[in-house]
C-alpha positions as CSV (number, residue, x, y, z in Angstrom):
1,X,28.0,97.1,-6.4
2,X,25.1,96.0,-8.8
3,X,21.8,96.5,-8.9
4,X,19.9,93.6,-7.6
5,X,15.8,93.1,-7.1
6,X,14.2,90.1,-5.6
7,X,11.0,89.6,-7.2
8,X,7.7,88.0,-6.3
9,X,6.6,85.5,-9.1
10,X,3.2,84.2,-10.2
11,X,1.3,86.3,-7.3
12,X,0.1,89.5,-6.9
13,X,-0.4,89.3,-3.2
14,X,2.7,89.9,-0.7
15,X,4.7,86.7,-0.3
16,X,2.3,84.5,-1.6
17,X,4.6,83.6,-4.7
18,X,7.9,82.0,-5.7
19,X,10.7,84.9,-5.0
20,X,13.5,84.8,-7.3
21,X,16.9,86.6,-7.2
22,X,17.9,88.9,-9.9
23,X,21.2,90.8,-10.6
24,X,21.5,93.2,-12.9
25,X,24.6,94.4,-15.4
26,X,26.1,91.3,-14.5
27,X,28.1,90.9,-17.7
28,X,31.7,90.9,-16.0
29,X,31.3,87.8,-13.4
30,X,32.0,84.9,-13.3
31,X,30.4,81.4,-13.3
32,X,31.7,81.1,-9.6
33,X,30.7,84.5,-9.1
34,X,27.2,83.5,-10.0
35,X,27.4,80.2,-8.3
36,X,28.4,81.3,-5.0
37,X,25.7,84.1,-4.7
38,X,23.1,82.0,-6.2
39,X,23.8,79.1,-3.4
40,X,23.7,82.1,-0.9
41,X,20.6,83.5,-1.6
42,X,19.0,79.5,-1.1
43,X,16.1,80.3,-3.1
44,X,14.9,78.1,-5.8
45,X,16.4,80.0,-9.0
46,X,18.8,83.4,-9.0
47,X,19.3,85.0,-12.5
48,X,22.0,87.2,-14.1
49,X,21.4,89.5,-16.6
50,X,23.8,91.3,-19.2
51,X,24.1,92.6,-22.9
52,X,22.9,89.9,-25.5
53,X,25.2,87.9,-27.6
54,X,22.5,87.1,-30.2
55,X,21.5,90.3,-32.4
56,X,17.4,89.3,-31.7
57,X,17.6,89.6,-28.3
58,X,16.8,92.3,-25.9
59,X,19.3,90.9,-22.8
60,X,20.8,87.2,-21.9
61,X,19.9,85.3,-18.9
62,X,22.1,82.9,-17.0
63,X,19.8,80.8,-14.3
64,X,21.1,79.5,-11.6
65,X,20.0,77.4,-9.0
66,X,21.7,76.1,-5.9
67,X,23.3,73.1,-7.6
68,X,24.1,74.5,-11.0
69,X,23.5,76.3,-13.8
70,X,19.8,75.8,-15.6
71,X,19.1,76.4,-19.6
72,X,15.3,77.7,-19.2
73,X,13.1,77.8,-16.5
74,X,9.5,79.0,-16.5
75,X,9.1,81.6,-13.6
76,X,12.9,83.0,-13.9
77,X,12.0,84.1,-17.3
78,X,8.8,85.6,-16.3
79,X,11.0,88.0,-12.9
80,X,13.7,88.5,-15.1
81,X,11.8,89.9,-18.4
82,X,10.0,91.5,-15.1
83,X,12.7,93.0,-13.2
84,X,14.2,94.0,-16.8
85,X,11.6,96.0,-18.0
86,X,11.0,97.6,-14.8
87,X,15.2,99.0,-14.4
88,X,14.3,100.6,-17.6
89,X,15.1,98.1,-20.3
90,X,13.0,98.9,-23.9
91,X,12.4,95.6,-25.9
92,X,12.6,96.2,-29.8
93,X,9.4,94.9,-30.4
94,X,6.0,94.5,-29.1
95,X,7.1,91.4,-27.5
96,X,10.2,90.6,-25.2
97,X,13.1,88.5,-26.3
98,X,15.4,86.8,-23.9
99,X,18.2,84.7,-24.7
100,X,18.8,82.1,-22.5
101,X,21.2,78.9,-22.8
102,X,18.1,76.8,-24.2
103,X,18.0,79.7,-27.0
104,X,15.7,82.8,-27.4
105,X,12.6,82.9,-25.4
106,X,10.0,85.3,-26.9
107,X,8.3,86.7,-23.3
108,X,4.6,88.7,-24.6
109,X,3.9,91.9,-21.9
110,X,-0.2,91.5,-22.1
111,X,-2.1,91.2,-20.4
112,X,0.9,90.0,-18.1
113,X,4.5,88.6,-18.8
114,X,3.5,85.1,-20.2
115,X,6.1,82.9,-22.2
116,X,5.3,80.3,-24.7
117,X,5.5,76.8,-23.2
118,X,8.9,74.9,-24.9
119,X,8.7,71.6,-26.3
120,X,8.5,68.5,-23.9
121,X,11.7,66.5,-24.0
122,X,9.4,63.4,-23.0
123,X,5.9,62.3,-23.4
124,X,3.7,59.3,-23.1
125,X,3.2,56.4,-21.3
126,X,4.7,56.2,-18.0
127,X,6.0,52.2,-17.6
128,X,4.4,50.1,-15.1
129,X,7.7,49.9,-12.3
130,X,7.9,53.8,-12.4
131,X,4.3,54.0,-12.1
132,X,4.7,51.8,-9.4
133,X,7.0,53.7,-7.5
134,X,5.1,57.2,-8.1
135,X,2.0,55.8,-6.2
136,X,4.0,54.1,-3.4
137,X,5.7,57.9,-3.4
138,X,2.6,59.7,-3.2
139,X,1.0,57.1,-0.6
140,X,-2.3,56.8,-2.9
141,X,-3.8,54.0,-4.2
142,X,-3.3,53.2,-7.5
143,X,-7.2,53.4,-8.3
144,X,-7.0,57.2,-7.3
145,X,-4.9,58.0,-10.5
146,X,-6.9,59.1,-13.3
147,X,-4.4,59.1,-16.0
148,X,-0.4,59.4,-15.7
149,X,2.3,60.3,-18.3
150,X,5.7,61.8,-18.3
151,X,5.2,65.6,-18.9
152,X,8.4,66.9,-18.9
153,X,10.6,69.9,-20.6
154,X,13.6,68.7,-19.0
155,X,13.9,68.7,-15.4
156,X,12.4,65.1,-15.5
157,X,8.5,66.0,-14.5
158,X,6.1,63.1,-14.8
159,X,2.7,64.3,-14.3
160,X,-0.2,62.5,-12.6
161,X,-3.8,63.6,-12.9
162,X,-6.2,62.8,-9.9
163,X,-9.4,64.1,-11.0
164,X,-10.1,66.5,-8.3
165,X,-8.6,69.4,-6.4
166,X,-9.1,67.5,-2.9
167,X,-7.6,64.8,-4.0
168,X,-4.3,66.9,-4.8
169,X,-4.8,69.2,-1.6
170,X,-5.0,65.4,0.7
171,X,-1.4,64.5,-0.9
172,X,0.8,63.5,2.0
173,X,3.9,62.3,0.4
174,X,6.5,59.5,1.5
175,X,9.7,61.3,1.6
176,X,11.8,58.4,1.9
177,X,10.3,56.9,-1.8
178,X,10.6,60.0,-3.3
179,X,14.5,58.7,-4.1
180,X,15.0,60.4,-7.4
181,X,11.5,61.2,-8.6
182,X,10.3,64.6,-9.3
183,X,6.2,64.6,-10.1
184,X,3.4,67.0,-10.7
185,X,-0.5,66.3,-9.5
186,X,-3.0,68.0,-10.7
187,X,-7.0,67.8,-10.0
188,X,-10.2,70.2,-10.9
189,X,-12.0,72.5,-8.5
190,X,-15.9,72.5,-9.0
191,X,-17.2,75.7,-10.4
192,X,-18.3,77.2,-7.2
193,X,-14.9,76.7,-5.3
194,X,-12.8,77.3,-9.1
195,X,-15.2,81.0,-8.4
196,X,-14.0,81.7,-5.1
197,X,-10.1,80.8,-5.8
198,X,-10.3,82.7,-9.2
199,X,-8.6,79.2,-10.7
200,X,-9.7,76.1,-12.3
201,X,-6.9,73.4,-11.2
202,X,-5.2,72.8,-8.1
203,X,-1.4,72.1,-8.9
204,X,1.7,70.8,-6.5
205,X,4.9,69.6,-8.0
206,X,7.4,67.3,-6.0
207,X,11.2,66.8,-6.3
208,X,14.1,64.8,-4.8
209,X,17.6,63.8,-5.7
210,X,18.1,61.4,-3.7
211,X,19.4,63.3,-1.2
212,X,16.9,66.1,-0.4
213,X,13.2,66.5,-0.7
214,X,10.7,69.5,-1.5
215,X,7.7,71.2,-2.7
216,X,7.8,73.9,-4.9
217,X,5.9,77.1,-4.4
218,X,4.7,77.8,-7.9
219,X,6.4,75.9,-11.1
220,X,6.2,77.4,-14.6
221,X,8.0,74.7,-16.4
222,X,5.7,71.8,-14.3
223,X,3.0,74.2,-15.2
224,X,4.0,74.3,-19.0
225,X,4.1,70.7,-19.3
226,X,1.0,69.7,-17.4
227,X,-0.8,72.1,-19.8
228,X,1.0,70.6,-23.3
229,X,-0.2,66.9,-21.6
230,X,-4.2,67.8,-20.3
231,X,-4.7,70.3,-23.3
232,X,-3.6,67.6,-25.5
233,X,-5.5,65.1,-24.7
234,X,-9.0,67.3,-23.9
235,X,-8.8,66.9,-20.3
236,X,-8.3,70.2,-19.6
237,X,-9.7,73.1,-21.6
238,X,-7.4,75.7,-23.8
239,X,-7.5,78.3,-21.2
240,X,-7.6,77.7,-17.3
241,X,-6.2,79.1,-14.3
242,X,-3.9,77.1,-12.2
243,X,-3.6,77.3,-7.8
244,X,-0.3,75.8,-6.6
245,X,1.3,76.4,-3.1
246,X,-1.3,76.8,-0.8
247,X,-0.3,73.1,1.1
248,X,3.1,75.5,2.2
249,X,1.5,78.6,2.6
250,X,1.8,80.5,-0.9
251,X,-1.0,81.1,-3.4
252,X,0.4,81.1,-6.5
253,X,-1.7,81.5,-9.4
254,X,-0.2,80.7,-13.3
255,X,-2.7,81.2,-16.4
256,X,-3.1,79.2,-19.1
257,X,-3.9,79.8,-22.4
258,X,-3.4,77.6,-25.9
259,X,-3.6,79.9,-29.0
260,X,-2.0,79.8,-32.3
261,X,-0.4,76.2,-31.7
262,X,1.3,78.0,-28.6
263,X,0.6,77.1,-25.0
264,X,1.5,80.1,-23.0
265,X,2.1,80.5,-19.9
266,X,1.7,83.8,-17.6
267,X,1.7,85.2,-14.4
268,X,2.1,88.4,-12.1
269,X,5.2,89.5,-10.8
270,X,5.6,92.1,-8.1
271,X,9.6,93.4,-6.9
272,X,9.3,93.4,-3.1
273,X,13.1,93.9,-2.6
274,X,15.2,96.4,-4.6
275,X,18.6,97.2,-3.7
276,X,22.7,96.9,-4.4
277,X,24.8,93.5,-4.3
278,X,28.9,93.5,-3.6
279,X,30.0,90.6,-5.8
């Protein structure tokens, strides 16, 4: 038996986030080991956790998701580093460091678990037959985008900015042109409503592979990206609070915050299941 935790990602509310699976001393199974559990739990990303194999690390993560195996992704690093610290782990320095297959991931502990946003793997223009195909996908009219570009760290995000928060929130999706695509939407509450939420931005992130279609409760890596772009280009300011999954019934909130030539990326995480796995 190991020790396993679910754990609540990006809220501090009950249920309101993106759960993720995480098993603990998990240095003696094996890739099908992982693979079968992970499809078995059917949530969005399980992780695995065992002794480094780099010297600067504190532990090694392997993330998983139902299809494969994942280098990085934004809120598994945030539960892990979580659930880590919380079975008792001690990080060598004032900062976490988790090696992952994309490398080591430095994960900062105030004021919550945030980790710095990686580099996009593509950027710029979006070409005129995939923009195309995103607004056909999203059922808006093209005059509704305010500015579109590929914002992606690699699981193939373009991102699409429509100005407001309504406009994101009146989204209504056709699944069958989704095909491949995977896209972010993004818009700006107005000060009174940004008040009321506690966040500036209203985010939702959709994916497909051509076979399946979904929404995803609260995205760090779409998150990550979306920042790099808006910050970039003055859009959005260096620090802002993002809503995403309230269209499915979460309310995830991610902070944002560009310091130092970093854009980090943070949010709560809460263990709401704590337990033992047979594997």
């Amino acid at each position: 038996m190991l020790p396993f935790r679910q754990v609540d990602v990006f809220s501090s509310e009950p249920w309101l986030g993106n759960p993720l699976a995480v098993v603990h001393d998990a240095d003696g199974l094996s890739d099908a080991q992982m693979a079968d559990f992970a499809r078995w739990t059917n949530l969005s990303e399980t992780t695995f956790l065992s002794a480094p194999t780099d010297p600067g690390a504190d532990y090694r993560v392997r993330i998983w998701t139902i299809g494969g195996e994942l280098p990085f992704a934004g809120h598994p690093t945030i539960g892990s580093a979580h659930a880590w610290l919380e079975a008792g782990g001690v990080p060598r320095g004032e900062a976490v460091i988790q090696e992952c297959g994309a490398g080591l991931v430095t994960v900062r502990r105030s004021p919550r678990l945030g980790f710095a946003a990686p580099p996009m793997t593509r950027s710029g223009e979006v070409d005129a037959e995939l923009r195309a195909r995103i607004v056909r996908a999203l059922a808006i009219d093209e005059s509704a985008v305010v500015d579109m570009a590929w914002a992606d760290n690699g699981p193939g995000w373009v991102g699409v900015d429509l100005g407001s928060a309504q406009a994101v929130l009146d989204v209504v999706p056709d699944i069958a042109a989704f095909a491949d695509l995977k896209v972010t939407v993004i818009g700006r509450h107005n000060e009174a409503r940004a008040t009321e939420l506690g966040a500036d931005v209203e985010v939702r992130a959709f994916y497909a592979d051509g076979r399946d279609f979904g929404e995803d409760p609260v995205t760090g890596s779409a998150n990550a990206a979306l920042a790099q772009w808006l910050i970039g280009t003055g859009a959005l300011p260096d620090s802002y609070v993002a809503r995403q999954g309230s269209v499915i019934g979460r309310e995830g909130r991610v902070h944002i915050e560009a310091a130092d030539g970093e854009v980090w990326v943070s949010g709560d995480a809460v263990t709401r299941v704590e337990g033992s796995v047979d594997l």
